[in-house]
N, C-alpha and C positions, 0 to 999 in steps of 0.2 A: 113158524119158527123164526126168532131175530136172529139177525147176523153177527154172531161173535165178534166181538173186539179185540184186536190186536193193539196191545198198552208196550210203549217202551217204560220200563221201569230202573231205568240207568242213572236216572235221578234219588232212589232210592236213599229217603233219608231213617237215622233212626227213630225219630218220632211219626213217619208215615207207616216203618213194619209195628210200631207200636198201639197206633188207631187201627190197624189192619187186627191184628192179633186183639184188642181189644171187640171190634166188631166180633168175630170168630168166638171167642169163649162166648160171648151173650148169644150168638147164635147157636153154640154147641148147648148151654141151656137148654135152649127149645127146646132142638132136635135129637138131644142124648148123644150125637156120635162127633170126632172130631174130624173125619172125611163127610159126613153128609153136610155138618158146618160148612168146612168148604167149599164144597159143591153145590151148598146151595146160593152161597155166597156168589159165585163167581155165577152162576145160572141167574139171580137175581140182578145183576148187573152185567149180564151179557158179556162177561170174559172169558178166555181160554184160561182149565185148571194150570195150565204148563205158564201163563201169564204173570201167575199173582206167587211165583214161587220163590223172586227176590225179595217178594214181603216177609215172607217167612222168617219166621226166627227160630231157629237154633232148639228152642225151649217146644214151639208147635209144633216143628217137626218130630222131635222126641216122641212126644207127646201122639201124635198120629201113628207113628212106628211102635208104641209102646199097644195101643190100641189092637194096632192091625197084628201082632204079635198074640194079645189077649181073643180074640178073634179069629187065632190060625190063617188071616189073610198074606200075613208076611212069618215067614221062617224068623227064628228065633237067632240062627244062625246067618242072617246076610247081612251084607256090610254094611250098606247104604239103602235108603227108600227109595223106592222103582219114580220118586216123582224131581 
């Protein structure tokens, strides 16, 4: 097993969550799910899931909450995504 990557991501620009979420859709293609996307994303380049969550946009996390909703993984009723 490699050793996760710890990324400061404080630099965080909007054209980086935009290649980020870019990569993620063509990945969710693949793999049909918008958590396996990124899991496998961050598995494929050795990052912690908790890492790559500044890239996130607004729009992908919906997007996964909306998922995990359709999937009974998250309550329809919680405020915020457990990620």
């Amino acid at each position: 097993m490699r050793k996760k990557k710890n990324l400061n991501f404080s630099f965080v620009t909007e054209d980086s969550m935009l290649i980020f979420q870019k990569k993620i859709i063509e990945l969710k293609e693949e793999v049909g799910s918008w958590v396996q996307a990124v899991t496998s994303y961050c598995e494929d380049n050795s990052i912690d899931v908790e890492d790559i969550i500044p890239l996130m946009s607004e729009a992908l996390k919906t997007s996964i909450y909306e998922e995990g909703i359709q999937n009974r993984t998250v309550k329809n009723d919680s405020i915020r995504l457990p990620i």
